[in-house]
N, C-alpha and C positions, 0 to 999 in steps of 0.2 A: 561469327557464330550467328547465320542470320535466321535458326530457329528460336534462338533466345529473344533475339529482337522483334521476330513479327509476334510473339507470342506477347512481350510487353509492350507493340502498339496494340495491341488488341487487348489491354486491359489484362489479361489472363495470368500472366508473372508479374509477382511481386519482386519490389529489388531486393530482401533476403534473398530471395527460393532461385531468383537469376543468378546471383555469387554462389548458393549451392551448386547450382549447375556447372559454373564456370571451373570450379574446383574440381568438380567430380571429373569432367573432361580433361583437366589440365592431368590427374593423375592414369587418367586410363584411357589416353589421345586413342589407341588402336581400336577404340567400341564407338558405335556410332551414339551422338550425344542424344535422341531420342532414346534406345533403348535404357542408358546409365538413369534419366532421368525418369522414365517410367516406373522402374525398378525400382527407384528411389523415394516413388512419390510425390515425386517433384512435380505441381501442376497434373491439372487433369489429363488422361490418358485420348480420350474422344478430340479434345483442344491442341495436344500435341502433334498426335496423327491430322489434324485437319489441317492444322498448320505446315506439316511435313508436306501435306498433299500437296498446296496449294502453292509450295514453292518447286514442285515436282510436277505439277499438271497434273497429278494423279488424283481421281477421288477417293474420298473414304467411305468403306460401306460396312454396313453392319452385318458380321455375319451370325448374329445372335437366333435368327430365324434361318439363316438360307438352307433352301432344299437341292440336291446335286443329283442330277439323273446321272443314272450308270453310263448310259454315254458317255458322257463328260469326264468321269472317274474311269475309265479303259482308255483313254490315251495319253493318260499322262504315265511315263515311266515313277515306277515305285519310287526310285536310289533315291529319285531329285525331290520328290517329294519330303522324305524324310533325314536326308541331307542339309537342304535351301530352305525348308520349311517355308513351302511354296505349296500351294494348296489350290485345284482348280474349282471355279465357278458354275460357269457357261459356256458352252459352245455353240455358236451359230455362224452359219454361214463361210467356212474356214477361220473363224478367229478364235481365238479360246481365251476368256478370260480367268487370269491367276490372282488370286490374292496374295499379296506378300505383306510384312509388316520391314522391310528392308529396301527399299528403294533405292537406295546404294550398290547393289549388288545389282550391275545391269550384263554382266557376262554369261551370269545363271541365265537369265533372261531370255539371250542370245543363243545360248546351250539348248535352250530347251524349244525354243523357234524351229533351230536344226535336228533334232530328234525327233519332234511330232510331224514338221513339214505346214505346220498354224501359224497364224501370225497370234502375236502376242499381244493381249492389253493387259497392263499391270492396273490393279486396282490395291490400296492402302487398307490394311485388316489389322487388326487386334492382334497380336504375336498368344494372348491366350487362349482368343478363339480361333485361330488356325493351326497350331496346338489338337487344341478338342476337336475341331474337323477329322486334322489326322486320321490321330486314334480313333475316332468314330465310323471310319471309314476306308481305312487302310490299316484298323489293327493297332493293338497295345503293343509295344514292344518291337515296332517293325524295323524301326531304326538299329535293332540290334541284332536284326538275323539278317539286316544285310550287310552287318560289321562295318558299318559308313560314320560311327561315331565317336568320339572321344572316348577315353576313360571318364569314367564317373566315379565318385567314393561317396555316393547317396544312403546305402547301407552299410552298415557297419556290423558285424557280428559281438558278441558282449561275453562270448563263450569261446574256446577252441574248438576245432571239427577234427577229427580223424576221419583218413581214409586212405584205403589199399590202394596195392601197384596194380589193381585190376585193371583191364581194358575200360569197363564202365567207368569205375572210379574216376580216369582221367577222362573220359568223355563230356562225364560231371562237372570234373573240374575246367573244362575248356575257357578262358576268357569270353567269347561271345556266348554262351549257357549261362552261364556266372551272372552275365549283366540282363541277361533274357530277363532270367527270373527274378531279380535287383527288379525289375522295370513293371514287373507282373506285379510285385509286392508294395512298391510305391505307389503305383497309378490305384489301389485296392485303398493302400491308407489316404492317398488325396480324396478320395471319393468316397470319404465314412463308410466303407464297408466293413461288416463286422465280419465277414465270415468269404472266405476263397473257396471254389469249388474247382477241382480240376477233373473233369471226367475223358475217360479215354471212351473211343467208340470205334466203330469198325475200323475204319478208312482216316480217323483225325482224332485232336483232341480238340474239348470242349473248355472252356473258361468261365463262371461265370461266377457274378460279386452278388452278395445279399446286401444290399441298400435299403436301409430304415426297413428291414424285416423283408422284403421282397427279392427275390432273387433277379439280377439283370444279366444276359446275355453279352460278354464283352466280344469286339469285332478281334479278330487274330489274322495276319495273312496267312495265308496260305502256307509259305514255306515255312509254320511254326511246326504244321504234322513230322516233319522229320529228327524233329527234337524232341519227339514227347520222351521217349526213353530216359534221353538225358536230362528233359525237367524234373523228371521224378526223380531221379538219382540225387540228384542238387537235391531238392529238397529232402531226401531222405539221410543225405549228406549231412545241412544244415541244421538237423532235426539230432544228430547223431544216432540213428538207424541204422541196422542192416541193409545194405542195395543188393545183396544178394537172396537173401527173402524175401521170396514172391508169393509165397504160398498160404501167409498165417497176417491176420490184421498187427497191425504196429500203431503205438500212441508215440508219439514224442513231441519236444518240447523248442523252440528257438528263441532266443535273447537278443534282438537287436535296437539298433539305434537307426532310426530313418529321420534324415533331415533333423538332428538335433532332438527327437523326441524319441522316448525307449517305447517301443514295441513288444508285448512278449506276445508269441504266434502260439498255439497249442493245435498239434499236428495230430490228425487221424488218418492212416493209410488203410484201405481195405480192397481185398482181392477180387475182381470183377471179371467176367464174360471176356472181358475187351482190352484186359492191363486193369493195373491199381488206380484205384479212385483216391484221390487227398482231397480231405476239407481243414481246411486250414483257418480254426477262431483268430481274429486278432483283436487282443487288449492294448488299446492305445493309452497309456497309462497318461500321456499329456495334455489327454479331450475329457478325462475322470472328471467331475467333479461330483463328490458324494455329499450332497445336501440335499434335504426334505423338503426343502422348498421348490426346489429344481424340480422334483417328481412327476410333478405335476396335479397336486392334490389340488381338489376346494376346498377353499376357506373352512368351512365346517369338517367336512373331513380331514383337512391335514389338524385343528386341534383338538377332533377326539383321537385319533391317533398318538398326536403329541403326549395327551393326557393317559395314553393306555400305555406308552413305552415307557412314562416315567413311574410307574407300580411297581412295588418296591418286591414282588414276585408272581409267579405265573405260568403261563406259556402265550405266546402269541405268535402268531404265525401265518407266513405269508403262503399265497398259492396260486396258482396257474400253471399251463405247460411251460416247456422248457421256451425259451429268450423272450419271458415276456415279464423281464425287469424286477425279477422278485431279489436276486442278489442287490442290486443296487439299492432298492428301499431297504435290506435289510442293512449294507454297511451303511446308508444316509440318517436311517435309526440310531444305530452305535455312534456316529458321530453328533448326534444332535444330544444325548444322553454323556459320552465321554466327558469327564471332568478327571482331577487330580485324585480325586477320595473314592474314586468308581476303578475296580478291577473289574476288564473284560478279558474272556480266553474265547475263541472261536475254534472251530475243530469243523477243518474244508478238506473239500476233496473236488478238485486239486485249491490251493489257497492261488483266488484268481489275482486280489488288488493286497496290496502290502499296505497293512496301516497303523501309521504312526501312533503312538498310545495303545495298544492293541495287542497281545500277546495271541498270536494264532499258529496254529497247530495242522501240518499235513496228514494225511491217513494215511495209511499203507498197510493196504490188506495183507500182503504178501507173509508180512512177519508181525500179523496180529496188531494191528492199530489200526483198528476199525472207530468209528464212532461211537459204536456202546463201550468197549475199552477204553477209549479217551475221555470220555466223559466220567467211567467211575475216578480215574485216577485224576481229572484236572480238578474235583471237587476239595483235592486235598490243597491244592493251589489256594482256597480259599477268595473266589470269585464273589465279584458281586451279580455281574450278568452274563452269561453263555450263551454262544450262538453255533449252532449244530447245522452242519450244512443242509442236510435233507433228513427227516425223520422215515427211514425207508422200510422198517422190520421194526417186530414186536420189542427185542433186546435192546436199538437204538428208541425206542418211543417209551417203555418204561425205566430207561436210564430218565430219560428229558423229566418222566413224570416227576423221579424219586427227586432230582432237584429242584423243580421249581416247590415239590411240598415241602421241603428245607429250606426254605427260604432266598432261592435264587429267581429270577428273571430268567427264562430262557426263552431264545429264537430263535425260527427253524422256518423252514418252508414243506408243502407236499406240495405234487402234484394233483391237483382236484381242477374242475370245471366253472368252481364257484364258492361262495365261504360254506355255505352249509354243510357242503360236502364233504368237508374236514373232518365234521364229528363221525359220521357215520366210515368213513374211511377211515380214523383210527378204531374205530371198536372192530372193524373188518383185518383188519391187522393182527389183532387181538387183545387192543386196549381193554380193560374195564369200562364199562359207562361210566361208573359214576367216580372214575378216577379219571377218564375225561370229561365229564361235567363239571369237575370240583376245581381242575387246574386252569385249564382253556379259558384266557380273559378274552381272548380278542380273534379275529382274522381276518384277514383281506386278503380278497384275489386281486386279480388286475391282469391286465391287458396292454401292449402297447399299439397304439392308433398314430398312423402318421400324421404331420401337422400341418397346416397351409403355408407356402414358401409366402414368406414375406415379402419378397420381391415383387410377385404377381398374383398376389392376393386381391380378388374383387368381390363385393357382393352381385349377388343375385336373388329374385323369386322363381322358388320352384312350383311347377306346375303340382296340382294336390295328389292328382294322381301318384304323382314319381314319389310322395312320401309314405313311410310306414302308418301303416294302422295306429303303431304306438306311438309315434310322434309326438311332443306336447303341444298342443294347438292345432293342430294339425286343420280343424277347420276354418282355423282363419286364412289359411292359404285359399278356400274359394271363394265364391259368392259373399262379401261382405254383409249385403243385403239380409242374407237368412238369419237367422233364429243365433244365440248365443254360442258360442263352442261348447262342448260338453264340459264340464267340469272336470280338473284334473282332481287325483285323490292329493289330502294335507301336505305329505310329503314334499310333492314333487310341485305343484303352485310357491310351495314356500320357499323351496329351493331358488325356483326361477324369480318369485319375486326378490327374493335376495342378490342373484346375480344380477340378475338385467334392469330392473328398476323398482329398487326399493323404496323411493316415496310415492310413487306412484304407481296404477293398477297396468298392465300390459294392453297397448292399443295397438289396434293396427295387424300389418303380419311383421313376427318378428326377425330377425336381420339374420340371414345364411349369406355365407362365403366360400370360394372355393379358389383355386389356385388355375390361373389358365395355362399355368407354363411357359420358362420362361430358360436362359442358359443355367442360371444359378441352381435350379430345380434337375435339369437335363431335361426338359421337357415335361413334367412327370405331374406338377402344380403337388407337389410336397415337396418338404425339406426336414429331417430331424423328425424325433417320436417325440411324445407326451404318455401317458400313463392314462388310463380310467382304472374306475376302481372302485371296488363293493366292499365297504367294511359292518364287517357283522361284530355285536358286542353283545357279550353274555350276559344273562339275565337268567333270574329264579326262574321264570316261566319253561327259559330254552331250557337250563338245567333238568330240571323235570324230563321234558320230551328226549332230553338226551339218555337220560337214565333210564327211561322207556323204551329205550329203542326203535326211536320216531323216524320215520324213512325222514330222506335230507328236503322233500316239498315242501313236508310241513312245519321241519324247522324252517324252512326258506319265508313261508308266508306268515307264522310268527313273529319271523325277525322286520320283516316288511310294517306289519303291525303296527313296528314298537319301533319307523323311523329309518330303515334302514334303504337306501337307494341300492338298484341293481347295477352290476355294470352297463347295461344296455341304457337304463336312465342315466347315468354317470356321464355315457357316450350325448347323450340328447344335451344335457349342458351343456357340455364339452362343442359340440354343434355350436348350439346358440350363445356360447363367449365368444366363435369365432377361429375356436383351436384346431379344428377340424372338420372333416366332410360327413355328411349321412352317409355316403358309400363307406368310409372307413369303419363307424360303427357297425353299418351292415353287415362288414365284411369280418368283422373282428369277435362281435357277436350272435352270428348266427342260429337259432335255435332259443334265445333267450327274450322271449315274446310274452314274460308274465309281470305283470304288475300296469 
């Protein structure tokens, strides 16, 4: 075994992790003992391949950055590609250089010499980064429209499927569609997407993931256009839908199990120009974790918050458009609050996360269990705290009222731009003022801003220009030299002197970072959301204005008053801890330019 060996003259294996290895080999001789031990952990991955190289003459190269011209990528046949998982380089001069992570396998080698007519240089790659070349560049899924791959049992369904003896049906059901879409829906959960889009258009279909809020472009070959029929079918399959309805939108629902972890998908089909459109949410129920701390609060804001959930009634309520993380603060709330001597009932539409201590309630319009129906009748349950999935009509907003003035807690969210905007959007609903001035403790909106991948995360100074107007400090990014920066208002000094340096005064320009991009990111210099977030808290003064029927400005700039940061200031923090980019706040709060 003389990778074990040169790896332990080179210091690199210990004598445990060498007897791991020696074991692992002994029970699975047929795998080559780099890949067993990669897999394993066993020793570093860059130390193993270097060492492979070096007893191979081959070097190792990183293919973390490498760029491939299309050249290069037109002469290598697909099959070998995603067969060998042999991935081309460079071409020059008749040579073409392959990356492999298998240097054992020198027949492929030889195969592939005779079908381009190049001479071959085998270069040592990362078996995960020529992997992600692939797919980046030859397509998700490719290895399985050219039926050149093993079974796999990566998904698991958690439900039964029906389906007819129709032609479609078994087209659906084909073994290579089966595993198409299997591969569609893995590569989606590898890549923290929340959301699948499948769009059909003239001549092909389209793929694409929402990644931390943004939508990405997934690469497809070619010969994925002659299956689009049958992806949908599958998945309308999987969904337990009609495949012969084309003509009416379809909701459905799938249960599975991918890699060990339960996945529920919530399926929307709708009827388009070009074939049915699916977007396909996925709740990765084993990446959940519902904690307040997680959120992404500051310090100050997460304990008045802390301090506003625990009021012993009310209403409070979260806000923003739709996936910008109001569900998650609100189950992170119930869970920070859950104890033995606390009743909670929740009443969703649809109930997204299942939670333990928690007694929650689906709706169903169809046969009268709406939210306003559920709510009168769970008050007989005798709750301590209720949470209503959206307060959407007068009948659900005056049920929430009648309990929290009976002495419940209740939590809900709207759809608003910002907190102020709550009050005034209930009384447009047709709340009472002053039955929304009297109940309403609390609101937060929020946002989610993507966060710098820690991988390739650097500081930098921005030029003054490239910064907002509202920036805090913003003059210290030029001319040191000049006159003082302007003073920030109490609020927002106090804030910063809190984060950044509370024994001392702010010198200097203070520290921005951003992400340059890196494999871990996909290029992108993000990884994962964080939260911003504007908590407004009620007060005799707001009260007032509310019962007046004060447009949401001027509540806005009362609550500012009396302490309150905007999301747009939230995001400048949020900046200067380090969490995030000015472009994300930019992008995230646009139009929100006061204070």
């Amino acid at each position: 075994m003389f990778l074990i060996e040169r790896l332990r003259e080179n210091g690199q294996l210990s004598d445990t992790d060498a007897k791991r290895a020696e074991e692992l080999h002994a029970q699975d001789p047929n795998r080559p003992l780099h890949e067993l031990m990669i897999e394993k952990g066993i020793g570093s991955e860059m130390q193993i391949l270097t060492a492979l190289g070096e007893e191979f003459g081959l070097e190792f190269v990183d293919l973390s950055h490498t760029i491939i011209s299309a050249e290069t990528l037109s002469v290598m046949p697909t099959k070998i590609v995603h067969r060998k998982g042999l991935m081309p380089i460079s071409r020059n001069n008749g040579t073409l250089v392959v990356a492999t992570s298998n240097p054992y396998d020198v027949n492929t080698l030889d195969e592939l010499q005779t079908l381009t007519g190049l001479e071959i240089t085998p270069v040592l790659g990362s078996q995960r980064e020529i992997s992600r070349l692939i797919k980046h560049h030859f397509g998700v899924g490719g290895e399985t429209v050219q039926a050149l791959v093993q079974e796999r049992d990566d998904v698991e369904l958690l439900e039964g499927i029906e389906a007819d003896d129709s032609e479609l049906a078994k087209q659906a059901q084909e073994a290579s569609v089966v595993k198409l879409v299997n591969e569609i829906l893995i590569e989606a959960i590898n890549e923290r997407a929340s959301d699948i889009h499948v769009e059909p258009e003239e001549n092909a279909i389209r793929i694409r993931y929402r990644i931390d809020g943004l939508l990405q472009t997934q690469m497809l070959p070619p010969e994925i256009n002659r299956f689009a029929s049958a992806i949908i079918s599958r998945i309308k399959i999987m969904s337990r839908l009609n495949i012969a309805e084309k003509r009416l939108p379809q909701d459905g629902r799938i249960k599975m199990r991918v890699q060990g972890r339960e996945v529920d998908v919530r399926v929307s089909i709708i009827p388009m120009i070009h074939g049915e459109g699916i977007v396909m949410r996925l709740l990765d129920k084993g990446r959940m974790v519902f904690n307040l701390a997680n959120c992404g609060m500051l310090p100050p804001i997460h304990r008045t918050f802390k301090k506003l959930i625990d009021l012993p009634h009310g209403i409070v309520l979260v806000t923003g458009p739709t996936g910008s993380g109001k569900s998650t603060t609100l189950y992170s709330a119930l869970n920070e609050i859950k104890d033995e001597v606390t009743k909670i009932i929740t009443v969703e539409d649809p109930v997204e996360y299942q939670q333990p201590g928690i007694s929650q309630i689906q709706t169903h319009a169809k046969i009268g269990l709406t939210f306003a129906t559920a709510l009168r009748s769970i008050l007989r349950h005798d709750p301590d705290v209720i949470l209503i999935g959206e307060m959407r009509d007068k009948e659900t907003s005056d049920a929430a009222i009648q309990a929290s003035l009976t002495g419940h807690m209740v939590f809900s969210t709207l759809h608003t731009n910002d907190s102020p905007s709550a009050f005034t959007r209930l009384i447009d609903i047709g709340v009472e003022p002053f039955l929304v001035a009297s109940t309403v403790e609390g609101i937060m909106a929020q946002r989610l801003v993507r966060t710098i991948c820690k991988d390739c995360k650097t500081e930098y100074v921005p030029e003054m220009d490239d910064l907002p107007i509202d920036f805090p400090h913003r003059e210290r990014f030029g001319d040191m030299s000049n006159a003082e920066p302007t003073p920030l208002d109490a609020r927002m000094q106090h804030a910063i002197q809190d984060l950044i340096s509370p024994d001392k005064p702010l010198e200097g320009k203070p520290k921005i970072h951003k992400g340059l991009g890196c494999r871990a990111c996909r290029q992108s210099g993000y990884r994962g959301r964080t939260g911003i977030h504007e908590l407004l808290i009620n007060s005799d003064v707001l009260r007032d204005l509310v019962v007046n029927r004060a447009n949401a400005n001027l509540i806005r700039l009362e609550a500012m008053k009396a302490g309150m940061l905007t999301l747009r200031q939230d995001g400048w923090l949020k900046v200067l801890r380090g969490s995030t980019t000015i472009d994300e706040v930019n992008r995230t709060t646009a139009g929100d330019m006061i204070g």
